[in-house]
N, C-alpha and C positions, 0 to 999 in steps of 0.2 A: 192232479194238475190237469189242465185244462190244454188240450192240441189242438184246439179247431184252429184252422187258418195257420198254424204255424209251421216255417220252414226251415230246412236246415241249412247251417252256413255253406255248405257245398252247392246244395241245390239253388242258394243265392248266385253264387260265383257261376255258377254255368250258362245262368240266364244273363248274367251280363257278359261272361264270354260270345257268348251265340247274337247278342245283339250290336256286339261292337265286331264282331266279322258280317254282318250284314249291312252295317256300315262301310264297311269296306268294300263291300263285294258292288254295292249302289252309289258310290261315291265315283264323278267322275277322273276320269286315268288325263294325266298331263303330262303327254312327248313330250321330245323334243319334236318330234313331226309335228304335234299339235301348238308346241309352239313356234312356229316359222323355221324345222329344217335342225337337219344337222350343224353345229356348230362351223361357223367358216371357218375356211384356213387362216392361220396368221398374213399381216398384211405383209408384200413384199418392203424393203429395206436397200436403199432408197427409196420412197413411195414415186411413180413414174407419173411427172407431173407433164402437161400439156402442153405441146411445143409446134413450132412452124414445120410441117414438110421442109426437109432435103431441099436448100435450093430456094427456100422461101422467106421472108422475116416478119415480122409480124411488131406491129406498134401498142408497146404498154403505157397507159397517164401512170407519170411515179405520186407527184403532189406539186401544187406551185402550179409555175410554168413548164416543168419538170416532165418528161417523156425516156423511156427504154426500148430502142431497137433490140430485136433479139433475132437470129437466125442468122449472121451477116459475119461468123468468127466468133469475133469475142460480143461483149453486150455495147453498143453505142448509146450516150446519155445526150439528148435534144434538149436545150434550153430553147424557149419560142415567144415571142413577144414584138414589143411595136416595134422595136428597134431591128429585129433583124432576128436570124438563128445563130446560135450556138454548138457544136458539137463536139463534143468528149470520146475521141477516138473513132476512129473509121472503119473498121472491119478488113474483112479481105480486100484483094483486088478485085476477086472475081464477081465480088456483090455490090458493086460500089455500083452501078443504073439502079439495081432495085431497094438501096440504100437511097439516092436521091430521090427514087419516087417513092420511097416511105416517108421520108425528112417531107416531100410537097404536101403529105397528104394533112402533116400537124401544122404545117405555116407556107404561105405562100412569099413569105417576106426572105428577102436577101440573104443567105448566109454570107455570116460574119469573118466568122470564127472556128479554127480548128483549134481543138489541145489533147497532144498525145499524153498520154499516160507513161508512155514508154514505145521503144522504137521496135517492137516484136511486130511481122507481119499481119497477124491477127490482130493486131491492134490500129497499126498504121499502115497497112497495104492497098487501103481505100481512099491516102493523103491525094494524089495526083487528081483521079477524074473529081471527086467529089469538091474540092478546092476549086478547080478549077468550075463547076458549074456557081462556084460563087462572087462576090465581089466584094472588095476591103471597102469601110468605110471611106471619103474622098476627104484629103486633108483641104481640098479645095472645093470652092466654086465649080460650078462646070461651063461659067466664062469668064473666070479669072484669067487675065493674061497680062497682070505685070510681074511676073516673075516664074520662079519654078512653079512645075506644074504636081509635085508632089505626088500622090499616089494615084489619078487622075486615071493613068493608061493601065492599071494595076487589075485585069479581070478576073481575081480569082480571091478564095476567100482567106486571110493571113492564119500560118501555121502557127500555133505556139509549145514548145517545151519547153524540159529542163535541157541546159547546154548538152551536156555530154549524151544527150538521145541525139541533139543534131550531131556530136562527133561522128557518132557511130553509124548515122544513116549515109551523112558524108560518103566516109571509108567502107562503107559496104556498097558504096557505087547505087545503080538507079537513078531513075529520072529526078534531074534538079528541082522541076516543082512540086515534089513530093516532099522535099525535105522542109525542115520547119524554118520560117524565114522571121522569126520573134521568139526569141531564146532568155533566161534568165539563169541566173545563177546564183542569186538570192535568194534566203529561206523561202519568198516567197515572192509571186505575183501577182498585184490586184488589179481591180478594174471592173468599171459599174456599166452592166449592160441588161437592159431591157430592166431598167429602173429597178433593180439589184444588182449587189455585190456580189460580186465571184472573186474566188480567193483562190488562188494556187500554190499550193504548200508542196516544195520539194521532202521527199522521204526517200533514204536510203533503206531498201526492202529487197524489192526480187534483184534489181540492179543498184547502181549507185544513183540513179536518174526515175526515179520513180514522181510522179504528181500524183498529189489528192487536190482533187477539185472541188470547193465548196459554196455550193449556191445558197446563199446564207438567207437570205429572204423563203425562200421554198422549203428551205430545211432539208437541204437532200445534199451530201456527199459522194463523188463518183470516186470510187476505188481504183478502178482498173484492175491488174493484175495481183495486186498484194492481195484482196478477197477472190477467192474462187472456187463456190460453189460445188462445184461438181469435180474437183479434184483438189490433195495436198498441193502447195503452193509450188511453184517453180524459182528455183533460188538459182543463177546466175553466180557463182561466185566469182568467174573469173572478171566479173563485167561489175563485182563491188556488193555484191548480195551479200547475205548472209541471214544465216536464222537468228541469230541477236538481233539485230537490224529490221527483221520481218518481226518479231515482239516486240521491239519500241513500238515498230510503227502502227501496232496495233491497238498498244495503250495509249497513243496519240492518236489515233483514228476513236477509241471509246470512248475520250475526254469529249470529241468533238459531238457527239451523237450522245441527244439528251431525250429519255424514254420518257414515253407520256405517260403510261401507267403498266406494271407489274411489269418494267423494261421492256415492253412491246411499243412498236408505234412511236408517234414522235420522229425525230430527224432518222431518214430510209437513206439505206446505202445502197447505189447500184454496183455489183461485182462484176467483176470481168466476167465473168462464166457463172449461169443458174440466177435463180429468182432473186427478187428484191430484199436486202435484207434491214431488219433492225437494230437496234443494241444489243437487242439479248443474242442473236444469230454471232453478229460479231466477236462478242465477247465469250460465245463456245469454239469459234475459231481461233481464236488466240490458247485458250486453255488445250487445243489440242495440240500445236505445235510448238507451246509451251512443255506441257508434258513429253512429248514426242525427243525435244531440245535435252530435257532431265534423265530421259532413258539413256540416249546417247554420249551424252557428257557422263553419267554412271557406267556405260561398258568402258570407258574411253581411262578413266580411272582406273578402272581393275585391269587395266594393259590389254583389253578385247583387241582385234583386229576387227576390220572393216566386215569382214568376211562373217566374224563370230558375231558381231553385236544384228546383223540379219538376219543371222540364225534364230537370233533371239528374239524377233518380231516388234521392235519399237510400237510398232503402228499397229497393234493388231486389233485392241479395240475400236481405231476409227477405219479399217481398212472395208469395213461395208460398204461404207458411205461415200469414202474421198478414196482408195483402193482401185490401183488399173494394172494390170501384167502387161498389157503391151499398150503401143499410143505414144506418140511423143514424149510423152511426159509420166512414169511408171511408177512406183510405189520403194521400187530398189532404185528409181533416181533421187528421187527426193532423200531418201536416206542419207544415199551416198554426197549428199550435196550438205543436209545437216553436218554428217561426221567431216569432212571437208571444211565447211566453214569454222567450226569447232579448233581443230587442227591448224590452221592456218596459221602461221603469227601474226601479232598486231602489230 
């Protein structure tokens, strides 16, 4: 038998061993260094989104005519057009100059119109100066003089709520021109300015006096107080709140707000507190104090006390996000406010 040139199977297998670790040895190496760095840290939670300095506010376009004060308390919503301004809550007291020269810098034109949302200082503590740098429309001429003279001498721009916000500002005293001087007490109030319709829908939610304002031409929705971003809602119960109440009005605030694709976009909600939101934002807001409602109504069945069902952390999955231990407004208030309304009789 004939050997020349021939090898054995071992001495095969060697020479491809030796050639596939020389492959290796000349094959370049890929870090992570080589690829841009050690892996980051995970992102914080809430992610810390961009906000005005302390003391400063700063003017956001929602869509429309449609404008977002933000830094001034709670968020103020600018309707701006030929006819005049618009504004959806006032802020503090203490912001109300740098609130009207933010409101100068989206329109030069007359403000009209205030509408509180609700009578909470952050919401309406900015009623007195900011009104007053305004002027109601004139039911008159301004040389009409056969008869009354209508709103004529009236320098300030007309407040509007739901009634029982004016009750309340009433009896908590404060200057007279801060309180709202155009009140309703039906489902709702319309009225077409700067050639759209605005709709004001009373919702019983954090009080019994709650307004959604809807600029129906812009497609924008001002929540106030019942969306709030950067915190679990604030329930009022003794002032007519409730977290059933605050779920309606949230399936009535999702019915109103119509997604333009994959529930993004489309009609923008502005919240009392935090960024702009849309359908889909809304409607995880509701699913959490929804859920939140289902915890607590289940300890409340099994005879938990106030005490036990805290224990038990309701809120614990959204306590990253919407979660505060101290602050006006706390994470053990809101609770205590669900089990509360729960509780209550009807």
């Amino acid at each position: 038998m004939s050997t020349q040139h021939s090898r054995s199977p071992i001495a095969i297998w060697m020479v491809c061993v030796i050639a596939g670790l020389t492959l290796v040895a000349t094959a370049p190496v890929f870090t992570q260094g080589r690829q841009g760095g050690a892996r980051p840290p995970a992102a914080a939670w809430p992610p810390k989104l961009d906000a005005p300095a302390p003391g400063q506010v700063q003017v956001l376009p929602v869509q429309g005519q449609i404008f977002m004060i933000v830094g001034a308390g709670a968020n103020i919503t600018v309707q701006a057009g030929e006819s005049g301004v618009l504004v959806v809550d006032t802020g503090t007291a203490a912001m109300s100059e740098k609130v009207i020269a933010a409101i100068r810098t989206i329109s030069k034109k007359p403000l009209r119109y205030i509408v509180n949302t609700i009578e909470w200082p952050e919401y309406s503590g900015g009623n007195e100066k900011i009104a007053a740098a305004g002027e109601i429309i004139p039911f008159r001429e301004a040389n009409y003089t056969a008869g009354p003279q209508g709103a004529l001498d009236i320098k300030k721009a007309s407040v509007i709520s739901y009634l029982t916000v004016f009750h309340r500002m009433s009896e908590a005293g404060g200057p007279e021109n801060a309180w709202p001087d155009n009140t309703y007490s039906t489902p709702q109030k319309r009225l077409s300015f700067n050639d759209e319709p605005v709709v004001m829908l009373h919702q019983v939610a954090n009080t019994d006096g709650n307004s959604l304002v809807h600029f129906r031409k812009s497609d924008v929705i001002s929540a106030g107080p019942m969306l709030d971003l950067d915190s679990y809602p604030r329930i009022d119960v003794k002032a007519g709140g409730s977290i059933q109440a605050m779920i309606e009005g949230f399936n009535r605030l999702i019915e109103l707000t119509v997604p333009e694709a994959n529930a993004q976009g489309g009609t923008l909600v502005v919240p009392g507190h935090g960024r702009i939101a849309d359908h889909a934002e809304v409607a995880l807001y509701r699913d959490m104090i929804t859920i939140t409602r289902d915890r607590v109504q289940d300890g409340i069945k099994r005879n938990l006390t106030l005490a036990q069902i805290k224990a038990e952390r309701p809120t614990l999955d959204y306590d990253a996000r919407y979660g505060k231990r101290t602050g006006p407004w706390t994470t053990d208030m809101f609770v205590e406010a669900v089990y509360a309304s729960l509780m209550k009789k009807p």
